[in-house]
N, C-alpha and C positions, 0 to 999 in steps of 0.2 A: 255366454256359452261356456266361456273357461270355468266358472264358477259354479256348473253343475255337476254332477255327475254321470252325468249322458244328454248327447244335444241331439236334437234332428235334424234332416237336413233342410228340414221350410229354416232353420233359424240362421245356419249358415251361406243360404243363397239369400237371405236378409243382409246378411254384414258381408258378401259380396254384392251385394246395390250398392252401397253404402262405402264401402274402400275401395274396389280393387280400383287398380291404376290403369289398364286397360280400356274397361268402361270409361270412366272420368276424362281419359286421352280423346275416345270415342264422341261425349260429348264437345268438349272444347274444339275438338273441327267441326264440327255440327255448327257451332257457335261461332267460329272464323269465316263457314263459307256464307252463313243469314247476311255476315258484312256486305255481301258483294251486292244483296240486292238491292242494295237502299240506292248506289252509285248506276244499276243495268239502264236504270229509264232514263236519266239525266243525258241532258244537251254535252255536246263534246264542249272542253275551253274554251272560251274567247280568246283568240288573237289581235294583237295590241301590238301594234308598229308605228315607232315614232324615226322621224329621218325629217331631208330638204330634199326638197326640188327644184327644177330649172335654175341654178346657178349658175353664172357666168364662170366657162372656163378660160383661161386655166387658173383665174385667181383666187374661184369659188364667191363670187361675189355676188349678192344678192341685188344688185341693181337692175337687175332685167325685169321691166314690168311683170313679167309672169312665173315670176320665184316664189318660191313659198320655205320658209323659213321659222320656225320650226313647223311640221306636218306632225297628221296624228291619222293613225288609222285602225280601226273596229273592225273585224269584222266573225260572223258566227254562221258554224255550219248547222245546216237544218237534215236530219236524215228523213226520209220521205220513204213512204206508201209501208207505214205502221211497222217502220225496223224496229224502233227503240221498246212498243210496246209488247215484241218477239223476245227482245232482249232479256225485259224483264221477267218474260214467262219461262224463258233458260234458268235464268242463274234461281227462281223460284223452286222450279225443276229439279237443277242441282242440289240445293239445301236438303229441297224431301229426299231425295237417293240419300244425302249424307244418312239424313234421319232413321231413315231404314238401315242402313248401312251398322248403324250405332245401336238398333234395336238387334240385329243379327249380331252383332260382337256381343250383346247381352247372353245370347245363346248360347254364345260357343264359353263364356264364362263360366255360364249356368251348367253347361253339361261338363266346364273340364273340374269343375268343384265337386258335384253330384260323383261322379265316377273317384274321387281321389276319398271323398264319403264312404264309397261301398266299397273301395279298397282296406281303408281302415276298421269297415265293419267287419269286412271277412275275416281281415288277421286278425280283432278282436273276438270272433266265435270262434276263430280255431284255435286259439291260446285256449279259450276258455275249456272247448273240448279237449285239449292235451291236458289242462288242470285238473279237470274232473276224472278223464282217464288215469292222472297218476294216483290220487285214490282209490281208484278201484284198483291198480297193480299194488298198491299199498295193503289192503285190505286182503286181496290174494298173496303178497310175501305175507302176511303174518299168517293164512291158514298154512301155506307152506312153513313155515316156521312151525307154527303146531304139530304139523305133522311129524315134520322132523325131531321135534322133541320130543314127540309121542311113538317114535322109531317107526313111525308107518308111511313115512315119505324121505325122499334121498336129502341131502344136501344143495345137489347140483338145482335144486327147484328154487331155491331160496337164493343161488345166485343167478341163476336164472332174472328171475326176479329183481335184483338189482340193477344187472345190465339191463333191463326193457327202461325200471326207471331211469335210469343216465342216460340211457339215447334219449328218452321222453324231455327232461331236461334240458338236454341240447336244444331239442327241436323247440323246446317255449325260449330258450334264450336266442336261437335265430328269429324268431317270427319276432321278438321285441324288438330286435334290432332295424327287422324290415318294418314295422312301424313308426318307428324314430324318422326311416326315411319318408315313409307316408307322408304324416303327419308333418315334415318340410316344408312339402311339397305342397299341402292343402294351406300353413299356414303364410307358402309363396304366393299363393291365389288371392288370399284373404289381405296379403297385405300388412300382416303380423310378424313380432321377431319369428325365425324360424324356430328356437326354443319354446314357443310357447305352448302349454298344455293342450291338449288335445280332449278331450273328453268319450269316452264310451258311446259309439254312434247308437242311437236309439232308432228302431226300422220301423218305416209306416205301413201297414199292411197292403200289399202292391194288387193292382187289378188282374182279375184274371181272365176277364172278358174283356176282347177289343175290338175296335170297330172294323168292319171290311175295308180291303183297302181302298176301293173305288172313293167310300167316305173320307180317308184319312185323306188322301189325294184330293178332294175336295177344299180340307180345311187348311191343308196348303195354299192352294193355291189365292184363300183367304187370309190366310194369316201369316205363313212365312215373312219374313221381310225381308227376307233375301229376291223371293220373287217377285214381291212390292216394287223392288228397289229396281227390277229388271223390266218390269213393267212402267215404272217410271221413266228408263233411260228411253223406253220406245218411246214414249212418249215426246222426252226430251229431243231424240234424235229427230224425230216429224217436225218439231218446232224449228231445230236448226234446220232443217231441208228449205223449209217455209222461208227464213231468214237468208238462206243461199241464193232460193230464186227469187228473191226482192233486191238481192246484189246486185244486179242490171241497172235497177232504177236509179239515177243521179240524183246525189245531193245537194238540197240548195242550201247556198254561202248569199248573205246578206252581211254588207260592209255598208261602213261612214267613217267618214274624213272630214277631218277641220286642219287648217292650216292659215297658217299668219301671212298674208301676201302683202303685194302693194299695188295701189290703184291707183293712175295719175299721181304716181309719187306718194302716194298716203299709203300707210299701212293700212290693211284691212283685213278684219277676221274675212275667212271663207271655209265653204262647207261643200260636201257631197256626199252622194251616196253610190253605191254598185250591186249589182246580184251577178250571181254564176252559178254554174252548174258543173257539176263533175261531170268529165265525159270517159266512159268505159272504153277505152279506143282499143282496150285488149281484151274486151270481152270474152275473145273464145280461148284465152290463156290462161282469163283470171278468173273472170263471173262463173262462166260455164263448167271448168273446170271446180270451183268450188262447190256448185250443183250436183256435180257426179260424185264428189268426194261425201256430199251431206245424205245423196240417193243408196251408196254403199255401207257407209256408218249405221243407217236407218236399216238395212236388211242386216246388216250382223247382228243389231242390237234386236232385233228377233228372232235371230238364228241361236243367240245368245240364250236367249228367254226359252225356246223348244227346246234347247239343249237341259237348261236345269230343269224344264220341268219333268224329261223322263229322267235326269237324274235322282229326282225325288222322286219320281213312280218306282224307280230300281231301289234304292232305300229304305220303302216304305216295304215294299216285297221282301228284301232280307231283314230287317226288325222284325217282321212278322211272324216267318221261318223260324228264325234265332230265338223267337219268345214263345211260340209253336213249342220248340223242340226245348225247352227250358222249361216249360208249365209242363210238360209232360213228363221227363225227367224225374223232376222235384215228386209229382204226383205219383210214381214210382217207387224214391225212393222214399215219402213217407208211408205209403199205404203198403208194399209190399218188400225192401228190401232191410230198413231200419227194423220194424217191428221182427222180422224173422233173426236175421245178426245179433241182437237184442236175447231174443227165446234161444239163438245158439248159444251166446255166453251163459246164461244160467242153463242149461242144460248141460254146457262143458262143467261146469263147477261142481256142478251137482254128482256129474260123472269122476270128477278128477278126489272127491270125497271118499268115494270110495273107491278108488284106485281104476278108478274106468278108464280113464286116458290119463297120458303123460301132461304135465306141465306146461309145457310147450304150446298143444293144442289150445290149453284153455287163456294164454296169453296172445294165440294169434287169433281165437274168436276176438278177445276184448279189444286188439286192435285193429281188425276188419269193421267191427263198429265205430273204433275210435276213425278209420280212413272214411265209412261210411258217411258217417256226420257232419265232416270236412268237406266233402264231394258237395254233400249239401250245401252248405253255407258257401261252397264257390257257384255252385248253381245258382243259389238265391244272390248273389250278389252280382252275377254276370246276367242274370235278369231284370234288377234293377237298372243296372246302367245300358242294357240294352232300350229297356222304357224310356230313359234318359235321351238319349240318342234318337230315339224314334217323334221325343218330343221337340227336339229340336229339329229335326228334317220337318215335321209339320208346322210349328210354331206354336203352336201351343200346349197345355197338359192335357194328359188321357184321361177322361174323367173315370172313376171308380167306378167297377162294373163286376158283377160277379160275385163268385164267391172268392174272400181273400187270399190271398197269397202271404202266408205268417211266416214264424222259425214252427223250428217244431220244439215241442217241447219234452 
């Protein structure tokens, strides 16, 4: 992109996949929590207890027929009535939320790039219309100048004329500078030094038909992955409820033992075995309790999900509005307000030739056009990033529709 002379923005939301640090954060926790599921089904540790028994006190003396010197004991808990197979559908659960999670921070990358794009575009159209305006005040000082030399115009027109150009001036040496910070800012996104060139955004011709919003709500609730992700948690929250009220159920412990004993005075290997069971004896402090806790988490995590989803029906409503009253605007001011500001400055020109109007007039027609122009290009730019924004509340792009939305030319 550096190496063109104007990029778009498909090529800069390409080298934001590809660097930002955000994203790449986004996945590597993706990638830390898939860890946990390998470990969710697995058997808890074995326990390994070596010791003596029955010694004779107090000398500790293993003469007592029924000492056992050294002992060895095994033993492994069993979790029962399908927890561990809960477990693994949790932490499974989990991973996808991240996944979604990491597809939504793609969004908000997408859209804080996109917007930092049409900020750069504006202030490069409206440089470009101050550029183009101070030719034409150029080309108007030299009829002023003519005239003056030709004693049929004052002086004061010719500086005149120069103060519009010095303000004009100004105003292209502030907008560079607001560029410089632009362009920071887009190269903070990117992941690039912050010096690095920027190139001349190049605009794709934006839609001007869009879908109703019943539709766009639709492919929300398909494609967001914000909502995905909320939809997930319900999910996930059911599974731990499920997992809460299996807490009741005891775990079986299976044990073995070996120990070195003695028999009629002879050493003798021996052996044994044991089971048990956990007993809930505080069931209505712990189990039950963590039931209601699993019964609640599950109704937020839907109250959750109803909440964003009229968030994004209110969203989708004012993108709407905002693109509404922006296609309209625009359609204005190409069809009816440019072309008339346009036919007043040569009309003023024409007038101030032959002494019809003062100087003045014919410098603030050319800059009513020059503000005109501007208006534009913030319209069309505060259009695209509302498209922007609209694409990300749904999740996906607005496909092309209509007839397009250009510069003017």
């Amino acid at each position: 992109a550096q190496e063109s002379s104007t990029v778009k923005l498909d090529a800069l939301l390409e080298l934001a996949r590809e660097r930002s640090p955000r994203l790449r954060a986004a996945r590597l926790y993706v990638d830390a929590v898939r860890t946990r599921e390998a470990e969710a089904g697995l058997l808890p540790d074995p326990t390994l207890m070596m010791g003596v028994a029955n010694l004779a006190l107090p000398e500790f003396s293993t003469s007592m027929p029924a000492s056992m010197a050294p002992s060895f004991q095994a033993t492994q808990r069993f979790p029962l009535a399908g927890k561990r197979g809960l477990r693994e559908e949790i932490a499974r659960q989990s991973t996808e939320i991240e996944g979604k999670t990491a597809e939504e921070v793609w969004w908000t990358v997408r859209t804080d790039v996109a917007s930092a794009f049409y900020e750069i575009y504006r202030t490069d159209r409206q440089v470009a219309v101050l550029r183009r305006t101070l030719g034409l005040i150029e080309d108007f000082q030299d009829v002023a100048l003519s005239m003056y030399s030709a004693g049929t115009g004052p002086q004061a027109d010719v500086l005149r004329a120069g103060v519009a150009l010095a303000r004009m001036e100004a105003d292209v040496e502030r907008l560079l500078a607001l560029r410089t910070g632009e362009a920071a800012v887009l190269n903070g996104l990117l992941n690039l030094p912050t010096e690095s060139p920027v190139p001349t955004p190049e605009l794709d011709p934006l839609p001007s038909d869009l879908p109703e919003a019943e539709a766009l709500l639709n492919w929300a609730l398909e494609a967001r992955p914000a909502l995905q992700a909320l939809q997930v948690s319900i999910e996930r929250a059911g599974s731990r409820r499920e997992l809460a009220d299996k807490a009741i159920w005891p775990d079986l412990t299976l044990g073995l033992q070996y120990a070195l004993g003695r028999m009629d005075g002879d050493p003798t290997s021996m052996g044994g075995a044991s089971v048990g069971f956990s007993l809930p004896v505080h069931a209505g402090s712990r189990q039950k309790k963590l039931r209601e806790e699993a019964v609640a988490l599950e109704s937020m995590a839907q109250a959750r999900f109803e909440d964003a989803v009229a968030s994004v029906g209110a969203e989708v409503g004012r993108a709407l509005a905002e693109l509404d009253r922006g296609r309209t605007l625009m359609r204005l001011y190409r069809e009816d307000i440019l072309p008339q500001a346009e036919a007043a400055v040569e009309s003023s020109l024409s007038s101030y030739r032959v002494g019809g109007v003062d100087f003045m007039a014919l410098i603030d027609a050319r800059m009513a056009v020059n503000r005109f122009e501007g208006e534009y290009y913030d319209l069309l730019s505060s259009y695209g990033q509302a498209l922007v924004r609209l694409e990300h509340t749904i999740g996906r792009s607005v496909p092309a529709a209509g007839i397009p939305i250009q510069e003017i030319r």
